[in-house]
C-alpha positions as CSV (number, residue, x, y, z in Angstrom):
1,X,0.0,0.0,0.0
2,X,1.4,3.3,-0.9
3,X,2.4,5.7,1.6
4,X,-0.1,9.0,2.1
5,X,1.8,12.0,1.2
6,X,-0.8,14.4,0.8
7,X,-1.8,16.7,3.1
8,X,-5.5,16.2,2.2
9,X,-5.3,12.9,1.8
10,X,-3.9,12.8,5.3
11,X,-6.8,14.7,7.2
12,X,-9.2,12.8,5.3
13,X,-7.6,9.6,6.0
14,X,-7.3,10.5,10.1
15,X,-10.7,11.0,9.7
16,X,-12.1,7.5,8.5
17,X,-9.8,5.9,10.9
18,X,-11.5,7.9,14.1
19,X,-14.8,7.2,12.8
20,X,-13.9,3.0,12.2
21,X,-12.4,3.2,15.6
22,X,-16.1,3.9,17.4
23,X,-17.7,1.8,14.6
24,X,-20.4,-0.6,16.5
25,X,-18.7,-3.9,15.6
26,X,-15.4,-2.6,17.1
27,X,-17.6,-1.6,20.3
28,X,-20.2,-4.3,21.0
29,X,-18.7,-7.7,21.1
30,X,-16.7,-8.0,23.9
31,X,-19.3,-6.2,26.0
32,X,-21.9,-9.1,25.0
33,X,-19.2,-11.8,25.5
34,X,-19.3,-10.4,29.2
35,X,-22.8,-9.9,29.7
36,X,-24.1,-13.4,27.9
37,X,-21.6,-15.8,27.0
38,X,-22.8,-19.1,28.5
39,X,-25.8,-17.3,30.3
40,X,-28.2,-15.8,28.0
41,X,-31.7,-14.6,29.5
42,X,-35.1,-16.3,29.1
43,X,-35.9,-13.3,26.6
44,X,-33.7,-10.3,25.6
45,X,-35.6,-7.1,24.8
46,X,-33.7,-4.9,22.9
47,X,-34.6,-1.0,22.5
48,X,-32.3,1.7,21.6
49,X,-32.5,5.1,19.8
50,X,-29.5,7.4,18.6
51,X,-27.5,7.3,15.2
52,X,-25.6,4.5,15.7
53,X,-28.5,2.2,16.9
54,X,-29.1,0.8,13.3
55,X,-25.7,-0.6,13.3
56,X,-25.5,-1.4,17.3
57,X,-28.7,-3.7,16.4
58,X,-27.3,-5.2,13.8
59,X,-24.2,-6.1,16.3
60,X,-26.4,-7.8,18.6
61,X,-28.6,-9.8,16.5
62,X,-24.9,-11.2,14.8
63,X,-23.1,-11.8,17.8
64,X,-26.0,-13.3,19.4
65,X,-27.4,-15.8,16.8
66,X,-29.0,-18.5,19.3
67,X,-30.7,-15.9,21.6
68,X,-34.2,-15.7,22.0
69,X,-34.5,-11.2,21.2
70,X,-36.8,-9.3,20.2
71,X,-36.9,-5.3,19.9
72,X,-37.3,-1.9,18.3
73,X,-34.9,0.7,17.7
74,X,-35.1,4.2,16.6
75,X,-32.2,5.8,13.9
76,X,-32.6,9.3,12.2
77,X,-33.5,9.2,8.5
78,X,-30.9,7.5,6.1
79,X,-28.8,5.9,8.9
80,X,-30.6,2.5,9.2
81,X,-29.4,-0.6,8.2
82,X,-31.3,-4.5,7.5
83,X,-31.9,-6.3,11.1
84,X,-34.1,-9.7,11.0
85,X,-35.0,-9.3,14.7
86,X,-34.7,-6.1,15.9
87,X,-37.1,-3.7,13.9
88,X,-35.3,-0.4,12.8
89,X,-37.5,2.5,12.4
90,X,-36.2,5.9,10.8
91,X,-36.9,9.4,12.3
92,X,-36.4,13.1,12.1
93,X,-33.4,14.6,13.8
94,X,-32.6,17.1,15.2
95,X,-35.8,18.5,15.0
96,X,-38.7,15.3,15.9
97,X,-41.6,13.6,13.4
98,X,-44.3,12.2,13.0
99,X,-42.5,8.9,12.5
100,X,-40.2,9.6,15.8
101,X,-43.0,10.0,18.2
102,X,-45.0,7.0,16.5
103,X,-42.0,4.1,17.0
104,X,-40.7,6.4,20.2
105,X,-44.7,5.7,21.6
106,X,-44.1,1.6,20.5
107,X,-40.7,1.7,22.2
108,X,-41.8,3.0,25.4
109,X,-45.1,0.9,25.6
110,X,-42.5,-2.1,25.0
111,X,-40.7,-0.9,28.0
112,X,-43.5,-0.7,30.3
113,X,-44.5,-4.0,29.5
114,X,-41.4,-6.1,30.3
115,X,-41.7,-8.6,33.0
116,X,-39.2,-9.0,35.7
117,X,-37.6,-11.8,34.2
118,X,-37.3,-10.4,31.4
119,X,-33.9,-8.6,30.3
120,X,-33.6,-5.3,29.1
121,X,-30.3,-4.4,26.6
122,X,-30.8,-0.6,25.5
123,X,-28.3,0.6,22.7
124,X,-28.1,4.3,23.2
125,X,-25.9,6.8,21.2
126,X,-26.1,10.4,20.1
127,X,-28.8,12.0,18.6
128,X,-31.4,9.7,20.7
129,X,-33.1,13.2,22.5
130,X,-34.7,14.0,19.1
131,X,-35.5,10.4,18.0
132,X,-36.9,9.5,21.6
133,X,-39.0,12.6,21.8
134,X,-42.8,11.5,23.1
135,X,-44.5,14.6,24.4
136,X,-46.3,15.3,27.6
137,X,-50.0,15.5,27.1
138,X,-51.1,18.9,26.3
139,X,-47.9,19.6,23.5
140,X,-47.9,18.9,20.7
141,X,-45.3,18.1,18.2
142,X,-45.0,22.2,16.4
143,X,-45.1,23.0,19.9
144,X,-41.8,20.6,20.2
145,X,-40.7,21.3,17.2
146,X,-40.8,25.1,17.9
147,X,-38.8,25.0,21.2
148,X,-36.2,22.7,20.0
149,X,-35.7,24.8,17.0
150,X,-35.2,28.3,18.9
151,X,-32.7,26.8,21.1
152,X,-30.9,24.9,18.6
153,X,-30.7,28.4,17.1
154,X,-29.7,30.4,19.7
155,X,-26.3,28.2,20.4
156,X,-27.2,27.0,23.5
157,X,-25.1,23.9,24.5
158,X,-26.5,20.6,24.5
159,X,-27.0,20.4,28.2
160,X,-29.6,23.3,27.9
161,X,-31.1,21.6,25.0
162,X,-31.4,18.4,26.9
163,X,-33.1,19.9,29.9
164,X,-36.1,21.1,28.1
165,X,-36.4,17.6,26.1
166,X,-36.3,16.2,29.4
167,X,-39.1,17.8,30.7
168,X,-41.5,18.0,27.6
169,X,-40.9,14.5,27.1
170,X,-42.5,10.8,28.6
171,X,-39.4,9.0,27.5
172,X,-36.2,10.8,28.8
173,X,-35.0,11.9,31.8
174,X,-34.9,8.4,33.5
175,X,-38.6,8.2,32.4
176,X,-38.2,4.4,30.9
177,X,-36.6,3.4,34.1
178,X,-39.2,4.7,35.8
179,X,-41.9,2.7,33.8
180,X,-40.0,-0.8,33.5
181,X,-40.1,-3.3,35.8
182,X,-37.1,-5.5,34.0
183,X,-33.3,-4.7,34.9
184,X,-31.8,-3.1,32.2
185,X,-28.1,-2.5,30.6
186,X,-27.3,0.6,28.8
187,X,-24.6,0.2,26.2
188,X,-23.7,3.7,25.3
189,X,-21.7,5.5,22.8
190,X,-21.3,8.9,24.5
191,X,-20.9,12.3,21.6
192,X,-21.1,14.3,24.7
193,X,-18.3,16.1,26.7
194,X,-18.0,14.4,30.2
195,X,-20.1,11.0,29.2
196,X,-22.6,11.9,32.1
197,X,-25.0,8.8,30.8
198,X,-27.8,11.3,31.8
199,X,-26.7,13.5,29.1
200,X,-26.4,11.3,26.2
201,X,-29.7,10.9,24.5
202,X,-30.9,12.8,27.3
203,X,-30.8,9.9,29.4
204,X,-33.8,7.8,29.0
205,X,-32.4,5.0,31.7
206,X,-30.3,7.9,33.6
207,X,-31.4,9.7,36.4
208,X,-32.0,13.6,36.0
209,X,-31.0,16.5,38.6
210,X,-32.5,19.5,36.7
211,X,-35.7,20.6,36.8
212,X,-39.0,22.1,35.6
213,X,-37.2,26.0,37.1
214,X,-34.7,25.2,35.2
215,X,-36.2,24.4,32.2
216,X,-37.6,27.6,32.5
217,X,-34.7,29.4,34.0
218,X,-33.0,28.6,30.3
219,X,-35.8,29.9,28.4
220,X,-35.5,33.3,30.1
221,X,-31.9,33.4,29.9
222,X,-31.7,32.9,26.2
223,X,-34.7,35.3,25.7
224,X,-36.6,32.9,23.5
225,X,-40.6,32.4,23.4
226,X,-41.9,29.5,23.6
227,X,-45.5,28.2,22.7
228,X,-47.8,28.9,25.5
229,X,-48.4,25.1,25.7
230,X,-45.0,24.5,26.7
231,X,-45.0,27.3,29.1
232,X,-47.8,26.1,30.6
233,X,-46.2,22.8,31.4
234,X,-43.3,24.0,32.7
235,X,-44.9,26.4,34.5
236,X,-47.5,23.5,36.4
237,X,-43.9,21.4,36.8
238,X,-42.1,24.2,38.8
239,X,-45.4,24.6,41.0
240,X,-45.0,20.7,41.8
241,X,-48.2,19.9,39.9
242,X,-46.7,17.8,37.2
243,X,-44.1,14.8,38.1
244,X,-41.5,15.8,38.3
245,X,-38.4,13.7,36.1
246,X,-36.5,10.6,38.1
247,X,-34.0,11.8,40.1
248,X,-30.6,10.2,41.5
249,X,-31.7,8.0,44.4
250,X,-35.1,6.6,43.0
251,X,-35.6,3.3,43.4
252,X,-35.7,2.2,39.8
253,X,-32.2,2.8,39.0
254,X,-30.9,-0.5,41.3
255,X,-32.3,-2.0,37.8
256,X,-30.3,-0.2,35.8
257,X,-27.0,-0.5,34.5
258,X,-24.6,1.8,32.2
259,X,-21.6,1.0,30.3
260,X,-19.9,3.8,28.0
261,X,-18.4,1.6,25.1
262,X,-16.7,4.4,23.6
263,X,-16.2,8.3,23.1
264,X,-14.8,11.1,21.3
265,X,-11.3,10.1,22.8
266,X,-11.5,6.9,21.6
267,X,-11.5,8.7,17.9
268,X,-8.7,10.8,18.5
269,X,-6.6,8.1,19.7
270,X,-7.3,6.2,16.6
271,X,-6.7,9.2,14.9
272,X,-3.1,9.9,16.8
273,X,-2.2,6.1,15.8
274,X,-2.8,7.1,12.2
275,X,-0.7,10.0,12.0
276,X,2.3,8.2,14.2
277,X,2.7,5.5,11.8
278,X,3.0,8.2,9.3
279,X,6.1,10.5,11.2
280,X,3.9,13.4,12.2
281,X,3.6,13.8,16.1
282,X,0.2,14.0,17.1
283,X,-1.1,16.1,19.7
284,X,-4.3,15.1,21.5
285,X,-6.0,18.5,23.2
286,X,-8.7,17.0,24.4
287,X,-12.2,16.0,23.6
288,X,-14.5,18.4,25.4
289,X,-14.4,21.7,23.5
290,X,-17.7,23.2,23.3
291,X,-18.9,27.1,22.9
292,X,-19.5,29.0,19.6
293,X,-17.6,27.7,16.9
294,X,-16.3,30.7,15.2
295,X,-14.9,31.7,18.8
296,X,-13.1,27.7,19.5
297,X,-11.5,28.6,15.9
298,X,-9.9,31.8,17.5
299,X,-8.6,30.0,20.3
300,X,-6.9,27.2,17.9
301,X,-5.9,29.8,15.2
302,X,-4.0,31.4,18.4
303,X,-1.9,28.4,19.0
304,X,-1.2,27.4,15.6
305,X,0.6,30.9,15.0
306,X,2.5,30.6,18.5
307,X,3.7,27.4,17.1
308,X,4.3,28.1,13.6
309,X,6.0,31.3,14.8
310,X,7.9,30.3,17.7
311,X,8.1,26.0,17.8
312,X,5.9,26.2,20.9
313,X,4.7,24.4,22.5
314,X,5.5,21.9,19.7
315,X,7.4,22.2,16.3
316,X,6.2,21.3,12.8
317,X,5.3,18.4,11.8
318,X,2.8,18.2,14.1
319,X,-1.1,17.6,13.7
320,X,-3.3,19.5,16.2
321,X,-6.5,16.7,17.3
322,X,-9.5,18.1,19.2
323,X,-12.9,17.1,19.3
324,X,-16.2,17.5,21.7
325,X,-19.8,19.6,20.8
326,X,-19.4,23.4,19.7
327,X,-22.6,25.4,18.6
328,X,-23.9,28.4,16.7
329,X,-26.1,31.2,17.1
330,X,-28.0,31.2,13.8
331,X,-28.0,35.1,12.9
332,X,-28.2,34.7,8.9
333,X,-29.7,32.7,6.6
334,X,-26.7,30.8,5.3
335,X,-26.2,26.9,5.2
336,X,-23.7,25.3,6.9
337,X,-23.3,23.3,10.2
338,X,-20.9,23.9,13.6
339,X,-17.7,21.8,12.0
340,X,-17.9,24.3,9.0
341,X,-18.0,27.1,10.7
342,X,-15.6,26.4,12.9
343,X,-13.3,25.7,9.8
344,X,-14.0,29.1,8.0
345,X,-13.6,31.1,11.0
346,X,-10.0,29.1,11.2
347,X,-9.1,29.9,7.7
348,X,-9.7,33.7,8.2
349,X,-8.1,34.2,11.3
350,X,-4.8,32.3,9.6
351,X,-5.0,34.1,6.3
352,X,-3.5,32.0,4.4
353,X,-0.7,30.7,6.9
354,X,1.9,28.6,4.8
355,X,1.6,24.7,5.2
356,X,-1.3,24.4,7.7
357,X,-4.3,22.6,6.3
358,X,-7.5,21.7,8.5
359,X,-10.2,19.4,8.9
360,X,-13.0,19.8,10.5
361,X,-16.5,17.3,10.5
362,X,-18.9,15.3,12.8
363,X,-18.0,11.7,13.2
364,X,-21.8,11.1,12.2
365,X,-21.4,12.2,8.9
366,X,-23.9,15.0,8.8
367,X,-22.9,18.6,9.9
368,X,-26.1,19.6,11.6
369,X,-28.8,19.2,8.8
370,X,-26.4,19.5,5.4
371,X,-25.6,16.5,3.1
372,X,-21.5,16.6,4.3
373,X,-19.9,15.7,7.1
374,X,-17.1,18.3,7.2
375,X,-15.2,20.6,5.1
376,X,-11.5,21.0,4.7
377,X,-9.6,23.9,4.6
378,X,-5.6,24.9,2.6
379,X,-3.3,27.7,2.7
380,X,-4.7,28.8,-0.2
381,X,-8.2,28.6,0.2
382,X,-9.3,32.4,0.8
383,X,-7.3,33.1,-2.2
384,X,-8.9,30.6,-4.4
385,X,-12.5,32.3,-2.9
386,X,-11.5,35.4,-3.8
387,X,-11.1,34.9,-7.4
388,X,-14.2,33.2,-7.5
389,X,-15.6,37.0,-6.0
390,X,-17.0,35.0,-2.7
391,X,-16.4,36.9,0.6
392,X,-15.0,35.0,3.4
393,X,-16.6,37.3,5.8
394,X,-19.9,37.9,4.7
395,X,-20.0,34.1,4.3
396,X,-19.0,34.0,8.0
397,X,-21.9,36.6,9.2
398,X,-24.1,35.0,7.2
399,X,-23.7,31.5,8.8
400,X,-23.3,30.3,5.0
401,X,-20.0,28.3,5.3
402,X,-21.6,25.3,3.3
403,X,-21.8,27.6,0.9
404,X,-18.4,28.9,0.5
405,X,-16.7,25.4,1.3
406,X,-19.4,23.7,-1.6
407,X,-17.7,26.5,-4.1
408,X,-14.1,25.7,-3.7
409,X,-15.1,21.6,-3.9
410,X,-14.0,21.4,-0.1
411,X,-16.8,19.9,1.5
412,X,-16.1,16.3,3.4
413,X,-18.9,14.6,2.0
414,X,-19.0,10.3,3.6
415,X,-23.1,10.1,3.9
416,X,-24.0,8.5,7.3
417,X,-21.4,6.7,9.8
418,X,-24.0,4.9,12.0
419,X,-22.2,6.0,14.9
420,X,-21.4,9.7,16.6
421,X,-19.1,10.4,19.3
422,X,-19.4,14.2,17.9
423,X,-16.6,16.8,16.3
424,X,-13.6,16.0,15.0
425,X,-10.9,18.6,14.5
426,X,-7.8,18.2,13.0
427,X,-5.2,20.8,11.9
428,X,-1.7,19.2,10.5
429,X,1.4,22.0,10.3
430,X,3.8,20.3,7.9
């Protein structure tokens, strides 16, 4: 095999390697060897809901031929895969449908249902808030819709996010622990900083310590409306007439256990391999970088000036790899997601700094509702969209980096992973 000498070829190759490394068939078999080999259960349920659940069912039903399973789980549109036992049902992310809410209504009356010895295995991964959404009685699914959209909007992070699924919703916040009577194992793959199981997917097996106040506390800080449906609920929640989520302590959770299989580390070590057995030091920064996008980019563009300029703290070649959840307060119309944002914001504070080249994309394939997964950015990439007459800047103001990437033919473009442990950054000095 020929030795990658490219610096595109490079990023785009790091890239394929984090995502392979957090692949479900690299996760899920030795965590079933442990949990069934010679002792499998009367009946296994299986129920699960994110973007890698497709392919985590898929695991299962392989590496468990002889067992006696049955199950539902719940992918966003286009990331399924064929199952024989385990039915997969497609829904809309990150905004629910009408499909979501039908399947995420069969899921949890599945749940409620199980016996005591019955066994419970839930495969739970990134993107499961939207697909698990069932709504409280009295809003609907615009009024969900509506919410979700204004905060996703605003840039809150996905902790905010989370807390108002939580408590417009029947299904998460420890809710299906609360309603089954089975034990239950959580097999998570965590696209959130900290892998706080109550975080990913909103934590439908988790328990929850925020509340109806401050579900309401975030709409107020972030100056959004919300439909008076939804207000109303929270409000009757904060007065202690609605049930409150299940918090830590509740008896249900002795039922429950969680096992994080994998995380955004677990790309960027892959990642760091890749670029090792290829003479270029990796450095690993850390996975848990969240905040606005275009202000993350400042910080890195910072440090790849100190080193460039001053071989510190590192010296060329060296590949800078970061990953975790940034976010993006929508002010213009544009098209783009976080990762390309975070990319174009990189490019212009650089300008066109000799032998850097960039990657950035989320390991699910899809940045935030666009057809690619990424972009990638090269010295000479604000020249090249200049002479095309495209503005960097206004592209930047006008959240249009899809846009300006899609013009220079620098958008990553894989079509879904079935798996998600979030960002992926990479910026190579050669």
């Amino acid at each position: 095999m020929p030795t990658i000498q490219s610096p595109r070829d490079l990023l785009i190759g790091s890239f394929h390697a984090a995502v392979a490394a957090v692949q479900a068939d690299a996760l899920l078999p030795p965590h079933l060897t442990a949990l069934f080999s010679g002792r499998l259960p009367e009946h296994l349920l299986v129920v699960g809901a994110g973007k890698a659940a497709a392919a985590m069912a898929a695991c299962v039903e392989q590496h468990l031929p002889d067992a006696d399973l049955s199950g539902l789980v719940i992918t966003r549109h286009g990331h399924g895969m064929p199952t024989r036992r385990i039915e997969v049902v497609e829904a809309g992310h990150p905004l629910p449908d009408a499909a979501g809410l039908a399947a995420a209504q069969r899921l949890f009356d599945r749940v409620r249902t199980a016996k005591p010895e019955d066994q419970v295995l839930a495969l739970i991964s990134g993107g499961g808030s939207s697909l698990l959404s069932l709504p409280v009685a009295g809003v609907s699914l615009p009024d969900l819709q509506a919410v979700i959209h204004a905060l996703l909007n605003s840039g809150a992070p996905i902790a905010e996010i989370n807390t108002l699924r939580k408590h417009l919703s029947r299904t998460l916040g420890g809710r299906l622990a609360a309603s089954c009577a089975a034990p239950v194992t959580a097999l998570l793959i965590s696209d959130v900083t900290g892998d706080d199981p109550a975080v990913i997917a909103s934590g439908p097996f988790a328990p929850d310590a925020s509340t109806y106040a401050d579900a309401l506390a975030i709409l107020t800080r972030r100056r959004l409306a919300a439909p008076d449906a939804v207000l109303r609920h929270l409000a009757a929640g904060a007065a202690g007439a609605v049930e409150e989520t299940a918090k830590p302590g509740a008896a249900c959770f002795a039922r429950i256990e969680h096992r994080i299989l994998a995380n955004g580390r677990t790309a960027l070590l892959a990642a760091a391999d890749f670029f090792h057995s290829r003479g270029i030091r990796p450095v690993i920064l850390g996975d848990t970088f969240s905040g606005e996008a275009r202000e993350v980019a400042q910080a890195f563009a910072a440090l790849t000036r100190e080193i460039r300029q001053f071989n510190n703290p590192w010296s060329a070649p060296v590949v800078l790899l970061s990953g975790g959840e940034t976010s993006v307060h929508v002010a213009g119309k544009g098209r783009g997601g976080r990762n390309a944002e975070f990319l174009l914001a990189l490019g212009l504070a650089l300008k066109g700094m000799v032998d850097v080249h960039a990657l950035a994309a989320d390991t699910d394939g899809i940045d935030g509702t666009e057809d690619n997964a990424g972009a990638m950015i090269d010295p000479d990439s604000l020249a090249r969209a200049a002479s095309l007459g495209i503005d960097a800047d206004a592209c930047l103001a006008a959240n249009d980096a899809y846009s300006f990437f899609a013009s220079l033919d620098d958008l990553l473009i894989t079509g879904p992973t079935r798996t998600n442990v979030n960002d992926f950054r990479a910026i190579l000095l050669r």
